[in-house]
N, C-alpha and C positions, 0 to 999 in steps of 0.2 A: 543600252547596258549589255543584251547580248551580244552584239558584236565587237565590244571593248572586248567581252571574254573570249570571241573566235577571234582576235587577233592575232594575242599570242601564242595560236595553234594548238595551244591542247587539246581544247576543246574544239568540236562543229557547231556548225549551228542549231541543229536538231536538236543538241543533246542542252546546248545551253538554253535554248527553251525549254524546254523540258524542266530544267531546273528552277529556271524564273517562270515558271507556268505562262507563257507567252504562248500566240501561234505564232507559228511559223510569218506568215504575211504581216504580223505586227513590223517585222525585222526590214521585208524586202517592199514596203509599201513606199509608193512615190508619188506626192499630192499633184495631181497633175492640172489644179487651178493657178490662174496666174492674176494676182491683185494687185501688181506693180500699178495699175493704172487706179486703184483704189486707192492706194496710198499716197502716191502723188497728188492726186484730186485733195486728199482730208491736207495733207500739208500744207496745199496750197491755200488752202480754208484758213488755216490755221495761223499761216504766216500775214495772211492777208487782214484777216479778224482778229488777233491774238486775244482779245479781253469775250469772244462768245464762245458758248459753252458748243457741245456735242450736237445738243436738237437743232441750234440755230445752222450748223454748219454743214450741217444733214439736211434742215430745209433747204438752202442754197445749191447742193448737189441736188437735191432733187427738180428746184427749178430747173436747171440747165438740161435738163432731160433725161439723167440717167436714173433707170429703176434699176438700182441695187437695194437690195433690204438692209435694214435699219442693221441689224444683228452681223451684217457682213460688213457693214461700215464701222459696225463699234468695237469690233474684235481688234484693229489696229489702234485703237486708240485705247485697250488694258496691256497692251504691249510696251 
C-alpha cells in the first residue's frame, strides 16, 4: 500500500508510512526463503494421491527424508 502511494511521487516513503503507521522495513523487506522445492514436492503429492488429505501427504514427504515442518508444508496448501 505504501508504495502504490510513493508511486505517484507526491509522496516518499517516509512520510507514507508514517501515514499508514508502518515501519519503514515493512516496505523494503525481501523474504529471502525459497520453497519452490516445497511446493513442488505437495503437488506432486497431490497429483499423484488426489483423493488423500494433508496428513497423509505430509507423511509421505516425510518418509522420503525431508524434515520440513508440518506448518511449512501447510502454509501452501491455505494458498
Amino acid at each position: 500500500m505504501a508504495t502504490e502511494i510513493c508511486s505517484s511521487g507526491a509522496y516518499s516513503i517516509s512520510r507514507a508510512c508514517k501515514v499508514l503507521n508502518l515501519g519503514k522495513a515493512t516496505v523494503y523487506y525481501k523474504t529471502k526463503k525459497d520453497d519452490s522445492e516445497v511446493m513442488n514436492e505437495l503437488q506432486l503429492k497431490a497429483d499423484l494421491h488426489p483423493r488423500e488429505g494433508f496428513w497423509k501427504a505430509f507423511g509421505r514427504i516425510r518418509l522420503e527424508g525431508n524434515n520440513w515442518n508440518h506448518k511449512r508444508v501447510q502454509e501452501f496448501i491455505k494458498q
